[in-house]
N, C-alpha and C positions, 0 to 999 in steps of 0.2 A: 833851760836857761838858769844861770845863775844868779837871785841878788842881793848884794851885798850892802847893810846898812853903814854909816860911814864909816864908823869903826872896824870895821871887817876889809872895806876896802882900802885904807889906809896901811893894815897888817898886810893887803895881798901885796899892795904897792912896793912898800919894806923889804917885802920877803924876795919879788921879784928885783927890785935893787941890789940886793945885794948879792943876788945870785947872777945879775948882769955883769959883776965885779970877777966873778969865779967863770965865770962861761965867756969865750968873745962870741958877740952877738951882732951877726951883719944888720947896718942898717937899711930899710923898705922902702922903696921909693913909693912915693904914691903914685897914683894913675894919673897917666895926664889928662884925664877928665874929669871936669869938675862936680863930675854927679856920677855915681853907679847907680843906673835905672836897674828893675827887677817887674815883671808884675805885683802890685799893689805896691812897692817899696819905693820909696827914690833917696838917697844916700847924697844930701850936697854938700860933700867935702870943704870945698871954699867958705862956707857958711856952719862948719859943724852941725847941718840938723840933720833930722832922720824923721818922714813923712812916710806913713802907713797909708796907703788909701786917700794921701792928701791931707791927714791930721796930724800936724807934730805928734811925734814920740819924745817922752824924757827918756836918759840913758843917762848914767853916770860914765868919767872917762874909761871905766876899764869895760864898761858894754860898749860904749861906744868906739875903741880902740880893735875889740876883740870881732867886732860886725864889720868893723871894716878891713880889716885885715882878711874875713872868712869871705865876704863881698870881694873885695879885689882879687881873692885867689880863686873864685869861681868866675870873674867877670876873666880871666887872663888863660883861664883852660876852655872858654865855652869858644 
């Protein structure tokens, strides 16, 4: 796991902008459910939280962007 104090994620943000600019980048739909369950995880999109076991987890946007993007692409091959 990666993480990034705010200055660091700010720089990732940046760095990924502006290479959005040089790259076309399709956009993700999200899932049309509005939770990815998992054992002990539950993902509720609609609400941006993320529950371990039933305890809020904090996640900054780029954790929280990168879990859910690796969540939806395992909730869509299983």
């Amino acid at each position: 796991m990666l993480i990034f104090n705010d200055t660091e994620e700010k720089a990732v943000e940046k760095a990924i902008a502006a290479l959005a600019d040089m790259i076309p980048l399709e956009a993700i739909q999200p899932p049309h459910s509005p939770a990815l369950v998992f054992p002990g995880l539950e993902i509720r999109l609609h609400q941006r939280r993320v529950l371990k076991d039933g305890a809020d987890i904090y996640l900054t946007r780029l954790e929280y962007g990168a879990l859910c993007y690796l969540a939806a692409s395992q909730a869509l091959s299983a």
